[in-house]
C-alpha positions in Angstrom: 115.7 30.2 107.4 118.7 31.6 105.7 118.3 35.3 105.2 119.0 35.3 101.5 116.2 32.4 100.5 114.2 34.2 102.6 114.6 37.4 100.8 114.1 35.8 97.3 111.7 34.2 98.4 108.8 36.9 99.8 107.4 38.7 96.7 103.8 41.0 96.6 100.8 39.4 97.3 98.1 40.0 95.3 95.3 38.1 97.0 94.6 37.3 100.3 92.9 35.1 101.8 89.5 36.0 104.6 91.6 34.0 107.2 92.2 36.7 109.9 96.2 37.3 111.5 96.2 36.0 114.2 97.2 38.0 117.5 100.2 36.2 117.8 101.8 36.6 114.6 100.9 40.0 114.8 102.5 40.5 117.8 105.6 39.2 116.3 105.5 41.4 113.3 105.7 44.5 116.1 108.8 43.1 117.4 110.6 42.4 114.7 109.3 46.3 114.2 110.2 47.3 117.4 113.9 46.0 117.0 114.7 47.8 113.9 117.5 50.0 114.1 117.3 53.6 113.9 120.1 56.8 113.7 121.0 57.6 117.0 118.4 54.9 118.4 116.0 57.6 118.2 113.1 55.5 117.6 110.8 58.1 116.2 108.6 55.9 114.4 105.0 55.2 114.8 102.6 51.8 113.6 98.6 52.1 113.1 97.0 48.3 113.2 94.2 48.6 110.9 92.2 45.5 111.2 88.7 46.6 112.2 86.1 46.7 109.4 86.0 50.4 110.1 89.2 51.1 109.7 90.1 48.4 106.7 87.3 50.3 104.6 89.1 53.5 105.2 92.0 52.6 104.0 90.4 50.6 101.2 88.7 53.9 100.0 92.0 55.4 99.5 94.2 52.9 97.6 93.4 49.7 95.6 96.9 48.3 97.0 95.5 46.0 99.8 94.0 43.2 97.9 91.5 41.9 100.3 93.9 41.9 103.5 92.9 41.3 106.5 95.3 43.3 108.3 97.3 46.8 107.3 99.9 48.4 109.3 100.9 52.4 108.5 104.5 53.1 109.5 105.4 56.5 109.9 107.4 58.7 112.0 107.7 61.9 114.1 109.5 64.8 112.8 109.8 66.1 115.8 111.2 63.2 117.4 113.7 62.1 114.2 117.4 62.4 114.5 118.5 65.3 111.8 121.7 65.3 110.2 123.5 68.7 111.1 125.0 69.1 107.2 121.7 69.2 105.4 118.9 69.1 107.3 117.5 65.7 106.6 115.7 64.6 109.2 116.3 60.3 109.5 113.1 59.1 110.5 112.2 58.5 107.1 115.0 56.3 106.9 114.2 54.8 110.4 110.7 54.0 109.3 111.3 52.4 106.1 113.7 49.7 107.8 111.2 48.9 110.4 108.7 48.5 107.6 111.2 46.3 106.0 111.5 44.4 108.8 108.0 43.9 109.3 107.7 42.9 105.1 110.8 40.0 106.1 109.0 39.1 109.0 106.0 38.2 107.8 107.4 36.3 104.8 109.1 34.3 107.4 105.7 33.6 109.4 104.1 32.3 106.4 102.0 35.9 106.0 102.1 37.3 102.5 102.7 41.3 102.4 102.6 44.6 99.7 104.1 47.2 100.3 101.6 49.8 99.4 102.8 53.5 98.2 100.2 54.5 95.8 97.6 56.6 98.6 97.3 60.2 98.9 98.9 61.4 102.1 96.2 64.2 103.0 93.3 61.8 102.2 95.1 59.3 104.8 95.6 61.4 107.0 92.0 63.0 106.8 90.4 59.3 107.5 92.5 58.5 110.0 93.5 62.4 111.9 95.1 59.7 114.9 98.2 60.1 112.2 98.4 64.0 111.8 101.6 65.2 112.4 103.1 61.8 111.4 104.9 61.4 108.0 103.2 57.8 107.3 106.2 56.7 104.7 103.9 53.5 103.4 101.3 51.3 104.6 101.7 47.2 104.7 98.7 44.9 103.5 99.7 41.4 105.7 97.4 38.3 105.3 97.5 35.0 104.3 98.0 34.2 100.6 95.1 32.9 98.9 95.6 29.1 97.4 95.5 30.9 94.0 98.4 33.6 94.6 101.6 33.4 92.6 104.5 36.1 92.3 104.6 38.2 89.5 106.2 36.4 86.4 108.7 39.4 86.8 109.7 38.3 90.3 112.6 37.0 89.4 114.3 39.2 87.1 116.8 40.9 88.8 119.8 43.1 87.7 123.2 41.8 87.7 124.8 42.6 91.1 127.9 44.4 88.5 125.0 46.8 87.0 124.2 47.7 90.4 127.6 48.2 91.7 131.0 50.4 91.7 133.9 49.6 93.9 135.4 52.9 93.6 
């Protein structure tokens, strides 16, 4: 698939289907994870599988966000093990972890899997269900299923600035 179609394509799913991910796929969503670039190829970055009815009503209990997925993955990072820019301060691994997360959003698009990227949790209450992820900055977790035969992208989908509002050539 060409990159771009595949971009405009993949929108937030809103219902999932019961139909479980199966291992495969969800081993290729960890490599397209896994091959993600990072500063200095640091790699600080950390994924949670949450697919056990245990750990899915967790994470349901904190955030609405998941529609009914089978499948979540929480990307975080290390602090400890990001690279930190010498001017300011800011450590990367933020950074790092929100392109492997994108990578693992295009992925699964590209597998057929519908995905929402899922922001609106409380960190402490995360991090109090699951205390595997203390002393991880989890940067956003990733509902991954299959689309229900009833799910549609947001009438808004496509309404996009034009590339000159977004833009300076300076």
């Amino acid at each position: 698939m060409e990159f771009l179609e595949l971009a405009k394509r993949r929108y937030t799913t809103r219902r999932y289907s019961h139909r479980p991910v199966e291992q495969e796929l969800l081993d290729k969503l960890l490599e397209a994870a896994r091959v993600a670039p990072s500063a200095k190829n640091m790699q600080p970055w950390h994924i949670w599988v949450l697919r056990s009815d245990a750990a899915l009503a967790k994470v349901r209990a904190l955030t609405a966000s998941t529609y009914g997925a089978p499948l979540v993955l929480a990307v975080g990072y290390d602090p400890s093990k990001g690279w930190v820019r010498p001017s300011d301060g800011k450590n990367k691994g933020e950074m790092d972890s929100i392109i492997q997360a994108t990578h693992i959003m295009l992925e699964a698009e590209d597998l057929g899997l519908g995905c929402t990227w899922i922001g609106s949790y409380e960190p402490s209450e995360l991090y109090a269900a699951f205390p595997e992820m203390e002393g991880f900055e989890v940067q956003v977790l990733l509902a991954i299923g299959y689309r229900s035969d009833d799910c549609r992208a947001s009438s808004r989908h496509a309404d996009r600035k034009a590339t000159s509002e977004i833009t300076s050539e300076l």
